[in-house]
N, C-alpha and C positions, 0 to 999 in steps of 0.2 A: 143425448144430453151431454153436455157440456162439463169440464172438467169444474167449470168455475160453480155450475148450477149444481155439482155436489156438495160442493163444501157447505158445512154447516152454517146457517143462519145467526147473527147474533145480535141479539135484540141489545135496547135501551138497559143498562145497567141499572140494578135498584136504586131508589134514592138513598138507602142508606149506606150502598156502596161509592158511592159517589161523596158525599157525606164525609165517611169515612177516610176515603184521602185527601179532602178538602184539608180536613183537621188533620192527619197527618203530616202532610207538606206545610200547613200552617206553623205548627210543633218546632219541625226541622229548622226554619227561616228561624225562627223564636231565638230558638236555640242556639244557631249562629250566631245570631246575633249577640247573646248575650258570652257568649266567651268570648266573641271578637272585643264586648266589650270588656270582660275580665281582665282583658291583656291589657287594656290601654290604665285601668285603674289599678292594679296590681304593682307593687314594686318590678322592673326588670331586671331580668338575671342575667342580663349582659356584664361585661367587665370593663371595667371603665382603669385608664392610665392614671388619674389623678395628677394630670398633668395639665395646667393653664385650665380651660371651662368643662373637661373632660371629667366628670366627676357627677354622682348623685345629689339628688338636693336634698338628703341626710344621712345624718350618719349609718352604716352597717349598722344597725341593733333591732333586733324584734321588740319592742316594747310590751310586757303584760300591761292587763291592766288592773287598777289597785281603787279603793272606794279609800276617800279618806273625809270623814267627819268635820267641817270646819270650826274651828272653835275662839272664839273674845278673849278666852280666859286660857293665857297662853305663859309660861314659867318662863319661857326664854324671847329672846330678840328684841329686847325694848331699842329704846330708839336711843337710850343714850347712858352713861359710862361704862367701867373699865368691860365688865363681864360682858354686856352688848358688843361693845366694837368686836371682844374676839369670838363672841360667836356668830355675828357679821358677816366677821373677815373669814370664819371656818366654812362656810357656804363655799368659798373658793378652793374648789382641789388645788393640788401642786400641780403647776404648769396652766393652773387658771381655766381648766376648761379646754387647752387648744389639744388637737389631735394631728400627730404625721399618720396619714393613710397612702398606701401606693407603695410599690417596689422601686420605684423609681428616687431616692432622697437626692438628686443632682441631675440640674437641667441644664445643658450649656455650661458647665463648669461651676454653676450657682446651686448651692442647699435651696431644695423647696420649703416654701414657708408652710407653718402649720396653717391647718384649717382652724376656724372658735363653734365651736357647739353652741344654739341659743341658745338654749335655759340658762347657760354661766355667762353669756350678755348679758338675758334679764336679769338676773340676779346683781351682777357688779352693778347693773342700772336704777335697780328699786337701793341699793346699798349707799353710791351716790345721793339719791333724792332724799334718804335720813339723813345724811352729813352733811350735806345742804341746807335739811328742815331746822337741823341742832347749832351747826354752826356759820349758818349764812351762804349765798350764792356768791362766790367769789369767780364762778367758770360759767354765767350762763349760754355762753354755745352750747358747752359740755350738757346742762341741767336740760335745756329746750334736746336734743338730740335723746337723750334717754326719757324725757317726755314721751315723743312722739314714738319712741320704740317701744315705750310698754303699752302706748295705746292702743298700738298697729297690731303689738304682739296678743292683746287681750281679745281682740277685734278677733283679730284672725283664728282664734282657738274657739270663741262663741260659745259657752260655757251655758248652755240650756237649761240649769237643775234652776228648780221652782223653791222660792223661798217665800215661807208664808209670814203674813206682817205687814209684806211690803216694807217702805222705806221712814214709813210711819211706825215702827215697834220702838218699842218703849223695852228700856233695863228695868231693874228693880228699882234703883235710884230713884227714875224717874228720866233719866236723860234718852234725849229720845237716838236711834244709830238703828242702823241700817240692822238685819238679824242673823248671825253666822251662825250660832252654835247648834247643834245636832243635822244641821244639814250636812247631808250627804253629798260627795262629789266624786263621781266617777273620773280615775284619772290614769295617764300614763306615769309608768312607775321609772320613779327618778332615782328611786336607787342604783336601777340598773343603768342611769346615762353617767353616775357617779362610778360604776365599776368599771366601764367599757373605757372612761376616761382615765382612771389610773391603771389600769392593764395595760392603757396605750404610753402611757408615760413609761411603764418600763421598758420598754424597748427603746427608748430614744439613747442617742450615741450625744458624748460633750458636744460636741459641733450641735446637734437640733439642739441640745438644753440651753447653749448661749444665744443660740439665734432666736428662741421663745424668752428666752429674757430681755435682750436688745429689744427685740419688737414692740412689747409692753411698756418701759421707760417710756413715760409721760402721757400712758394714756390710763383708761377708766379700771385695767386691773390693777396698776401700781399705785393707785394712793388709798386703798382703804387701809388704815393705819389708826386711824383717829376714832 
C-alpha cells in the first residue's frame, strides 16, 4: 500500500462548517470596509501648513452638541434702534470672526492673511439684510451676495426638526407665522466657535491686528454701526 492510500480520507465538510466561514469572511470584507470607510468620513489627522490651499475646510474645534428651544418672543435683537444695533453689532467678536492658524505667519516676505469663520459671515450677512430692511438698499450687490449666502448657508446645514402647525399656525392675536416657540433644535454650540475665536485673537502680534483691520475697510464687517 501506498504511502498516499494511508493518509486519512477527508470527506465533504458539514454545511454548517462551510456556513460558518461563509459568514465569517463575510464579517471581515464588511468590516474593511467600513473603517476604510471611517477614514474617508472622519476628520484627518494629518497636519496641514496653512499655507496658500494647504489647509482644512474647518476650523480645529470639536464642536459639542447643544438642543436650543426656538422662541418669537425674544427681549433682545429687534431690528431697529439704539439698543438693537449694539447688540447686533456685539454678535461680532473683536477681530470679527477671522482666525491666524499655522506656524508659518510670513510667506515670501508677506504676513499671511487671516482665515473668516462662517457663522461670523452669516451673522455680518443676516446683520446687513436688517440694515437694509430699516434703512434702505443703498449696496444691492452687497444685499444679493449675502442673500445667496444665507440660502446656500441654510441649504447646506438642512435643519430636519418637525414643526407642528405647519406654516398655517396662528399667534393668539390671530396673525397667522410660521410656529417657532418650544421647538426644539439640536445644534452645534457656538459658544465654543466664540471662544476658539477670541483665544485666537490673543495671540496675534500688531503686524496681524493691522492687517485684519486693512483687510475689513469697506467690506460687510466694518459698517455695522448703525
Amino acid at each position: 500500500m501506498s504511502f498516499l492510500n494511508r493518509l486519512p480520507k477527508l470527506g465533504r465538510p458539514p454545511p454548517f462548517v462551510i456556513f460558518g466561514a461563509v459568514l465569517g469572511l463575510s464579517l471581515l470584507l464588511n468590516l474593511v470596509a467600513i473603517v476604510k470607510q471611517l477614514g474617508l468620513l472622519t476628520p484627518s489627522s494629518r497636519s496641514y501648513s496653512y499655507i496658500g490651499h494647504d489647509h482644512p475646510r474647518e476650523a480645529p474645534i470639536k464642536l459639542r452638541t447643544v438642543n436650543l428651544a426656538l422662541s418669537d418672543d425674544l427681549e433682545h435683537y429687534f431690528l431697529e434702534g439704539r439698543r438693537a444695533v449694539a447688540e447686533w453689532n456685539a454678535l461680532h467678536p473683536e477681530g470679527q470672526g477671522s482666525v491666524y492658524l499655522g506656524d508659518s505667519t510670513h510667506v515670501n516676505g508677506e504676513l499671511q492673511a487671516p482665515y473668516h469663520i462662517s457663522m461670523f459671515h452669516q451673522l455680518q450677512c443676516l446683520n446687513h439684510l436688517r440694515s437694509t430692511f430699516i434703512w434702505g438698499n443703498d449696496e444691492p450687490d452687497r444685499t444679493e451676495h449675502c442673500t445667496m449666502y444665507l440660502l446656500q448657508g441654510i441649504m447646506c446645514f438642512s435643519d430636519t426638526t418637525l414643526e407642528e402647525g405647519g406654516v398655517g399656525a396662528k399667534k393668539a392675536d390671530g396673525s397667522v407665522i410660521a410656529p417657532a416657540n418650544n421647538n426644539t433644535h439640536t445644534c452645534r454650540d457656538w459658544s465654543q466657535v466664540y471662544d476658539f475665536a477670541a483665544e485666537n485673537r490673543k495671540g496675534w502680534t500688531d503686524e496681524q491686528i493691522e492687517l485684519e483691520a486693512e483687510l475689513s475697510r469697506g467690506t460687510l464687517m466694518a459698517d455695522f454701526i448703525r
